[in-house]
C-alpha positions in Angstrom: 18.7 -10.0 -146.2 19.1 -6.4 -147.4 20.8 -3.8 -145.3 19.2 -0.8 -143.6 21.1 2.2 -145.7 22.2 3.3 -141.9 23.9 -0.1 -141.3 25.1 -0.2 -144.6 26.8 3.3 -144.5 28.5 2.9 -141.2 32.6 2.3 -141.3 35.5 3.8 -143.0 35.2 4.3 -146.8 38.2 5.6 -149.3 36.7 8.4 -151.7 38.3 9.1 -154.8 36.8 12.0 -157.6 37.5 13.6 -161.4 38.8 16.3 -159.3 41.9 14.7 -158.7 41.7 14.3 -154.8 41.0 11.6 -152.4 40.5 10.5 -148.7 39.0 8.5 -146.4 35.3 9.3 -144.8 34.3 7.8 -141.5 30.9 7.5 -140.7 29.8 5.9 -137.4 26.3 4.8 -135.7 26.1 7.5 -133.8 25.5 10.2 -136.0 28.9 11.4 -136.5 31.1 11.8 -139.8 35.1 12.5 -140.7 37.1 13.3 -143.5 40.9 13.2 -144.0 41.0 15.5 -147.2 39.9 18.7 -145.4 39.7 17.7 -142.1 35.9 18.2 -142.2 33.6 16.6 -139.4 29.9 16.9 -138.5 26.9 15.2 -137.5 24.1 13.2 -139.7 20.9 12.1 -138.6 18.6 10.2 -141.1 15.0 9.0 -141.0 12.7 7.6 -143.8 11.6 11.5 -144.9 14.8 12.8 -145.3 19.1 12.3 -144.3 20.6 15.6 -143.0 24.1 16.8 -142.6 25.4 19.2 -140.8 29.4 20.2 -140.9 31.3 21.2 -137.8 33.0 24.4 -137.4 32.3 25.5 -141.3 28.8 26.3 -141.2 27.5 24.7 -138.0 25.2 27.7 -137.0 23.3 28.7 -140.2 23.1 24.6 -140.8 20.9 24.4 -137.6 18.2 26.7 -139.4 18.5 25.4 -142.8 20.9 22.1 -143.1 21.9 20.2 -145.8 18.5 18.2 -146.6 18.6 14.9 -149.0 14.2 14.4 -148.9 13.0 10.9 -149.0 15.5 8.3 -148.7 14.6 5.0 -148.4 15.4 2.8 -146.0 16.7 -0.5 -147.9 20.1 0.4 -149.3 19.6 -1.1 -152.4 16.6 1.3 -153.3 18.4 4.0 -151.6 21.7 3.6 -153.9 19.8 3.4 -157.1 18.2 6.6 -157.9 18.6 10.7 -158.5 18.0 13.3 -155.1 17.1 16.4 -154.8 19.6 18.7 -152.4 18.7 21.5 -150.5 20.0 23.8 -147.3 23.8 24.1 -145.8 26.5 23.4 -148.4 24.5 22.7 -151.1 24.7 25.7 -152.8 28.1 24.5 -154.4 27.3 21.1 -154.9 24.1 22.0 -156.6 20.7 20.8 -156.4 20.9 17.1 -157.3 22.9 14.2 -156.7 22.8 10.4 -158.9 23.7 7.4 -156.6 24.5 3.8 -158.0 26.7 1.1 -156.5 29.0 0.3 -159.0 30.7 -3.7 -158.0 31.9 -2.7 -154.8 31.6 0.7 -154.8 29.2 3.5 -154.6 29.1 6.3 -156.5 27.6 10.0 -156.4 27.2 12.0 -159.4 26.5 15.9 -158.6 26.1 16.7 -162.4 25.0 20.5 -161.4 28.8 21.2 -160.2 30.7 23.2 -161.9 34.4 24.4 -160.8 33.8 27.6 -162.6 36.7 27.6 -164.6 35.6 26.9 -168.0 38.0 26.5 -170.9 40.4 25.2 -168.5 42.1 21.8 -169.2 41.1 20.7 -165.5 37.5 22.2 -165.9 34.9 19.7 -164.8 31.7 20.2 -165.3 30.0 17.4 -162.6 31.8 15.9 -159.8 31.6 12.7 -159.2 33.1 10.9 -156.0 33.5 7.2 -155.7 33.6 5.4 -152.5 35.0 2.1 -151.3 34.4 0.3 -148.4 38.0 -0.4 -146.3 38.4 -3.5 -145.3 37.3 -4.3 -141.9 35.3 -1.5 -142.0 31.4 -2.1 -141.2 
């Protein structure tokens, strides 16, 4: 039976990007979130018209009157990791305004191809960024 994308997103995954840095991102049922790169934290709350995200501390305030708004995400995870979003509100601004998701074996990954690091003509430039996450084991 498939997975609601809430069930299915819930426990620790390893993230690893082009950008050269990884961590681990703990999301649990009741609507928090963690990283270990930053140290980032917040709160998400999804239902069938939209997934929102909000990030402690960084831009907790302005988030509450515009957050960071993925529209229209279906409930079956396998529907839900197998298409392109649009991105709006909080910190989307330097993610830019769309974001690919596929599973890829074990693994899902998102592809903001509107990123850019800014640095152009630089040997590290990258021009989308694209995190890959794994499930730990244990962790569901």
């Amino acid at each position: 039976m498939e997975k609601a994308i809430t069930a299915y997103a819930k426990g620790s995954w390893r993230f690893t990007t082009n950008a050269d840095f990884d961590g681990v991102l703990t999301i649990t049922g009741d609507g928090r979130w963690s990283e270990t790169r930053l140290g980032l934290s917040g709160r998400w709350e999804y239902d069938p018209s939209r997934l929102t995200v909000i990030m402690d501390g960084v831009d907790s305030e302005s988030a509450r009157q515009n957050p960071y708004l993925i529209p229209s995400v279906p409930e079956r995870a396998k529907e839900a990791l197998s298409r392109e979003y649009s991105l709006s509100g909080g910190w989307s601004a330097s993610l830019g305004e769309k974001v690919k998701v596929r599973r890829d074996k074990d693994a899902v990954v998102l592809e903001f191809e509107d990123f850019s690091d800014g640095n152009a003509g630089s040997p590290e430039h990258i021009e989308s960024l694209i995190f890959t996450l794994t499930r730990l084991e244990g962790s569901s």
